[in-house]
C-alpha positions as CSV (number, residue, x, y, z in Angstrom):
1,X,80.0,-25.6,9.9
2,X,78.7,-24.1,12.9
3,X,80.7,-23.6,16.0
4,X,78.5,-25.2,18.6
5,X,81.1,-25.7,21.5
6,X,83.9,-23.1,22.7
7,X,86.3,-23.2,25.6
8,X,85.2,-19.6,26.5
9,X,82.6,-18.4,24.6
10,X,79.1,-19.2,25.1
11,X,76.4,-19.8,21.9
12,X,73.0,-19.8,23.1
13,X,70.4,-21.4,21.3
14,X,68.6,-18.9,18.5
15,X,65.6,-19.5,16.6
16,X,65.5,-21.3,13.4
17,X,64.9,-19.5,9.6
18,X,64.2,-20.9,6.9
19,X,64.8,-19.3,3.4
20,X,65.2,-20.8,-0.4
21,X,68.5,-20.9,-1.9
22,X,68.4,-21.5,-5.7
23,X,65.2,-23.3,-5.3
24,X,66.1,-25.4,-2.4
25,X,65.4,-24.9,1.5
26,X,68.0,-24.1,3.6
27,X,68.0,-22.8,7.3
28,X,70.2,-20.6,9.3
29,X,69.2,-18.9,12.5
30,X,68.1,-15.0,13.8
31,X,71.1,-13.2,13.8
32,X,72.7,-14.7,10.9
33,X,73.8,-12.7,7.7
34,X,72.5,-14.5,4.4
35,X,76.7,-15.1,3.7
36,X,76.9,-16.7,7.0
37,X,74.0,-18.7,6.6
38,X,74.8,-20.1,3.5
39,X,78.2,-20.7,4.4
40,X,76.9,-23.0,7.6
41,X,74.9,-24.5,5.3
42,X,78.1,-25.3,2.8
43,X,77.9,-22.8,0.2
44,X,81.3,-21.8,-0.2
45,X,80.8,-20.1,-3.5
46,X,78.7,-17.0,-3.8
47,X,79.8,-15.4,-7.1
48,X,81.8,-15.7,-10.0
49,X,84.1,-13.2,-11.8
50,X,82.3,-12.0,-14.5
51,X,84.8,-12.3,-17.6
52,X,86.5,-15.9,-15.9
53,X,83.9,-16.9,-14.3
54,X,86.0,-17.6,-11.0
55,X,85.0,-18.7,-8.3
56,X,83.7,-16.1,-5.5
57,X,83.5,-17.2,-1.8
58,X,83.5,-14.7,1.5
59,X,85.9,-12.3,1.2
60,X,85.6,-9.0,3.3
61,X,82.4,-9.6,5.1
62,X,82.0,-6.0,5.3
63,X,79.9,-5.1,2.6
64,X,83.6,-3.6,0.8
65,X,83.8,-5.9,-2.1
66,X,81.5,-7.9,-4.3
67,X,82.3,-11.2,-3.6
68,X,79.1,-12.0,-2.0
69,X,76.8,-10.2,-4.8
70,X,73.4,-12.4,-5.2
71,X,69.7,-12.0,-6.0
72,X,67.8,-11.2,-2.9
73,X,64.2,-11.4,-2.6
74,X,64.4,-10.5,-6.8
75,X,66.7,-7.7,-6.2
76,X,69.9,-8.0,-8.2
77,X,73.9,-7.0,-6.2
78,X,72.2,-7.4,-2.9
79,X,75.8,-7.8,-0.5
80,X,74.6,-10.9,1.3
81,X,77.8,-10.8,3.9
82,X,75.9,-7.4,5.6
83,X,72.2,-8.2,5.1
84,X,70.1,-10.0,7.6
85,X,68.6,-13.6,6.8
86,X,64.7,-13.3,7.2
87,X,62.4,-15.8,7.2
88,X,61.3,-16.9,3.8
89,X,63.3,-14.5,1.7
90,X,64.6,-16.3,-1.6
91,X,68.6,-16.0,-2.5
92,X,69.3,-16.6,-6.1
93,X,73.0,-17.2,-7.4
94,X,73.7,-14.4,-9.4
95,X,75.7,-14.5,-12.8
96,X,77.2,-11.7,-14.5
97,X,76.0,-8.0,-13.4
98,X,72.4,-8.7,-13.1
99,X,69.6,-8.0,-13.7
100,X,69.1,-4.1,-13.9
């Protein structure tokens, strides 16, 4: 899911991170939003509406919206479309509002 080749542009090679994503070990690379990550990785879905339970993928990857709301290192609403990937922080799928 990663755009590796490009007529024009030019994607030099980054370091690799790893980090747990609902208990499993994913990687992404410095530079990477936790969103982007996951979405290289294949998550598509990063929420759910809270009454329909909906699925919520990358919407505004702006840090407007809440589309992207997940547990972050045990922190609950953490917008994962604006905050860096670190090595070793743990991303939880979060359900509902959180915990508070």
């Amino acid at each position: 899911m990663r755009i590796k080749d490009h007529p024009i542009l030019d994607f030099p090679a980054k370091r690799e991170v790893s980090f747990t994503y609902d208990g499993k070990t994913l990687y992404g690379v410095e530079g990477d939003t936790i969103a982007s990550a996951l979405h290289a990785n294949g998550v598509k879905k990063l929420s759910e509406s809270i009454h329909l339970k909906r699925p919520r993928g990358f919407y505004c990857a702006i840090g407007n919206c809440a589309s992207c709301n997940m547990m972050v290192d045990d922190k609950p609403n953490t917008r994962t479309c604006i905050t860096p990937l670190k090595e070793g922080m743990v991303v939880e799928s979060q359900h509902g509002k959180g915990k508070v």
